[in-house]
MARSE-998311 format. One line per 5 residues: number of its first residue (from 0); their letters; for each residue x, y, z of N, C-alpha, C. Coordinates in steps of 0.1 Angstrom, whole numbers, plus 2048, in hexadecimal, padded with zeros to 3 digits. Layout:
N
NUM> a> X,Y,Z,X,Y,Z,X,Y,Z  ...
This chain:
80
0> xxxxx> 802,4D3,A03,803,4D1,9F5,805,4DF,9EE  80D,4DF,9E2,80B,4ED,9DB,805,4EB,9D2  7FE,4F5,9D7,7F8,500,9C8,7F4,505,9BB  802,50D,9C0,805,516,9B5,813,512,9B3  815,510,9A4,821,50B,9A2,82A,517,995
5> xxxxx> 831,521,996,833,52B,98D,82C,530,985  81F,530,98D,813,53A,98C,808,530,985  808,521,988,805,518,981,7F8,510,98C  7EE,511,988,7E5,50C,994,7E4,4FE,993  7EA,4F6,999,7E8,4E9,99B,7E1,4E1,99C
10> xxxxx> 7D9,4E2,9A9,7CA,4DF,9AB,7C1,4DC,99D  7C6,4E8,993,7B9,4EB,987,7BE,4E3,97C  7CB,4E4,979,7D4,4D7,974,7CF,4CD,977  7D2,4C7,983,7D1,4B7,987,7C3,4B4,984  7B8,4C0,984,7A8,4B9,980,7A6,4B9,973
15> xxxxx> 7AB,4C0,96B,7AD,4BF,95C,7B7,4B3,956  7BF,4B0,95A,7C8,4A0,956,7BC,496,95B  7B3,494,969,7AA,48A,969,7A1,489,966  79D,498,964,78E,496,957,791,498,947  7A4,492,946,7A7,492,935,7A2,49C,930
20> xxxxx> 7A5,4A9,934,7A0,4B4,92D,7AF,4BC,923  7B8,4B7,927,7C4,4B8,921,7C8,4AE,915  7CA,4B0,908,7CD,4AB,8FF,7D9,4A3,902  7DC,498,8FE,7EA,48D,900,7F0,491,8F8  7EF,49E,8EB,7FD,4A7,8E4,802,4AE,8EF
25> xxxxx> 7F9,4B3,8F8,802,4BC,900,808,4B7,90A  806,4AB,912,811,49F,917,819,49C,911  81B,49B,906,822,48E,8FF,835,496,903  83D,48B,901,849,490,8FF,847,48A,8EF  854,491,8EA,853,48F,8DD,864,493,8DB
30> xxxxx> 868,483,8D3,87B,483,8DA,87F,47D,8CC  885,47D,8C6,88D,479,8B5,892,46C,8C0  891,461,8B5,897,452,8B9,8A5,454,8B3  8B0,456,8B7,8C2,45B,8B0,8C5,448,8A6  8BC,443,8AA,8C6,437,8A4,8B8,428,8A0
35> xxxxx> 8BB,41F,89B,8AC,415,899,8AD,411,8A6  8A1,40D,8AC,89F,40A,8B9,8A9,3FA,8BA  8A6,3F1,8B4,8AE,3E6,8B5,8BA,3E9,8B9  8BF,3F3,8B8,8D0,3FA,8BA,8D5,3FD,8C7  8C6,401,8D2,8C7,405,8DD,8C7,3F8,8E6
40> xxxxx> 8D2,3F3,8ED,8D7,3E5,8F2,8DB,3E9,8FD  8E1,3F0,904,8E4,3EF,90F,8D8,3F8,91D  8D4,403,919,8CA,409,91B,8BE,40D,913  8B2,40F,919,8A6,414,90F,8A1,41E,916  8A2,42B,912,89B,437,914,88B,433,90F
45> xxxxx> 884,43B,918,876,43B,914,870,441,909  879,443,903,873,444,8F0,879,43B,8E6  881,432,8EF,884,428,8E7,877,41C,8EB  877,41F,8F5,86A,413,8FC,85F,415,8F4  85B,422,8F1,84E,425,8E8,853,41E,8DC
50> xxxxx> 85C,41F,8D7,85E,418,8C7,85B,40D,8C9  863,405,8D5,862,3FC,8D4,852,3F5,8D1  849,3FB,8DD,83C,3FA,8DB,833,3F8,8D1  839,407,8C7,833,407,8B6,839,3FD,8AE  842,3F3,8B1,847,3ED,8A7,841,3E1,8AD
55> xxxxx> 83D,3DD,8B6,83F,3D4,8BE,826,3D3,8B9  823,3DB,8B2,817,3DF,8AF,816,3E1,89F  820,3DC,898,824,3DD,88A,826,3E8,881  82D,3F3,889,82F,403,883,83F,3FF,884  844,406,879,851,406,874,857,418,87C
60> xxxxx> 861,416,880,869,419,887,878,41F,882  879,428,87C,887,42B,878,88F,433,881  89B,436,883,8A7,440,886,8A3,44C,87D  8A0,459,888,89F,465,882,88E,46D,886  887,45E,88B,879,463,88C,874,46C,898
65> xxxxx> 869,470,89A,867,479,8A5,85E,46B,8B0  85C,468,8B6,858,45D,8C2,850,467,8CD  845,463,8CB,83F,46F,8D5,836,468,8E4  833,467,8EE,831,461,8FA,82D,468,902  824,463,90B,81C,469,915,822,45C,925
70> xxxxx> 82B,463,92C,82E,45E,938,81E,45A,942  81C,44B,949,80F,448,951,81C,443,958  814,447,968,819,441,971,810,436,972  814,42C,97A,80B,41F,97C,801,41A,977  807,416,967,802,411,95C,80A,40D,954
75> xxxxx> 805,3FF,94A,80D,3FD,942,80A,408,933  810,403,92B,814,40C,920,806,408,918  801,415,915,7F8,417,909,7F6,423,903  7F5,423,8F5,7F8,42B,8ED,7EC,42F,8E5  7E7,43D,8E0,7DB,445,8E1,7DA,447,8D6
């Protein structure tokens, strides 16, 4: 297993993500929605999925907003 990852201790990482010692601002991606989510029809990036989510939870959703997300592996979607 490594390590050290461009001087980045991993080990000390991975115990800090499972004892949530890391704030979900400093996860988050944070991606401008280019268009209203209803718009996006053929594919859905995963900041359109977050909208989806907020709207889908009665938060309004425009074209131009900032959509911000924390990637879980093997979980469904919940929002903090």
């Amino acid at each position: 297993m490594i390590c050290n990852f461009h001087g980045i201790n991993l080990r000390a990482h991975i115990l800090l993500l499972r004892e949530r010692k890391i704030p979900l601002e400093d996860l988050a991606f944070n991606v401008m929605i280019g268009k209203p989510p209803s718009k996006y029809t053929e594919t859905t990036p995963q900041h359109v999925k977050a909208a989806q989510l907020l709207i889908s939870r009665g938060q309004e959703v425009k074209a131009g907003e900032i959509i911000s997300f924390v990637n879980i592996l093997h979980s469904k979607y919940f929002l903090f």
